[in-house]
C-alpha positions as CSV (number, residue, x, y, z in Angstrom):
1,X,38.9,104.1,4.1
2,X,41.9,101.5,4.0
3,X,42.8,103.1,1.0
4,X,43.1,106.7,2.9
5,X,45.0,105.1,5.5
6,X,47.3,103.1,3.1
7,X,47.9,106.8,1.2
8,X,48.8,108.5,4.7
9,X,51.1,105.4,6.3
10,X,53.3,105.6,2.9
11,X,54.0,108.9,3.5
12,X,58.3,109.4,5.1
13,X,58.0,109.7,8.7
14,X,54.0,109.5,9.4
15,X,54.4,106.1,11.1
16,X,57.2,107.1,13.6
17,X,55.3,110.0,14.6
18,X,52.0,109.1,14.8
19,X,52.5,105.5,15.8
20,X,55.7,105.3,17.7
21,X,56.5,108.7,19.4
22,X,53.0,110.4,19.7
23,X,52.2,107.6,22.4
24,X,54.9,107.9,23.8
25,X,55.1,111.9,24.0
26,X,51.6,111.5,26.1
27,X,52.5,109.7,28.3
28,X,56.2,111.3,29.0
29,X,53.5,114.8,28.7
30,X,51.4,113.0,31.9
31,X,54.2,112.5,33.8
32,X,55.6,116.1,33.6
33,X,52.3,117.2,34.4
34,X,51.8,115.5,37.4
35,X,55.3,116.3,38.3
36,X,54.3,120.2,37.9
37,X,51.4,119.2,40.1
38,X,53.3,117.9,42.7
39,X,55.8,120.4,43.0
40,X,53.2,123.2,43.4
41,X,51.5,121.1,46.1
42,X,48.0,120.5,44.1
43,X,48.6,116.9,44.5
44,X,50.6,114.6,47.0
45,X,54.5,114.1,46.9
46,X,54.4,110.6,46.5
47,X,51.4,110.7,43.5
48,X,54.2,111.0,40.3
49,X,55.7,108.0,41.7
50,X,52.4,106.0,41.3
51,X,52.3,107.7,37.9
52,X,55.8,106.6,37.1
53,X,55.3,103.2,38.2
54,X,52.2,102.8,35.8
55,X,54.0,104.0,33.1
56,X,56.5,101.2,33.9
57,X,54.2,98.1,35.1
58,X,53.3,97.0,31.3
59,X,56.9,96.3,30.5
60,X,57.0,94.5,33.6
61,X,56.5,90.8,32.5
């Protein structure tokens, strides 16, 4: 299996896309979901700011 892996990581551009921007594509995707959400009044105003803030608390040190 590390072999596999190896194989896929040396292929050009693998690693920023699955490593680097596919995390953070979900969770920019979350937030614009719950931002759709709010604005169509399924959930509270104040509930992409709690959203936003937990996107932003781990680079809080």
């Amino acid at each position: 299996m590390g072999v596999l892996i190896d194989q896929i990581r040396a292929v050009p551009g693998v690693s920023i896309a699955v490593y680097d921007g596919g995390p953070f594509l979900f969770y920019i995707g979350r937030l614009a979901l719950v931002v759709q959400l709010a604005v169509v009044r399924r959930v509270k105003v104040w509930t992409p700011f709690l959203v936003l803030l937990d996107l932003l608390l781990p680079f809080i040190s």
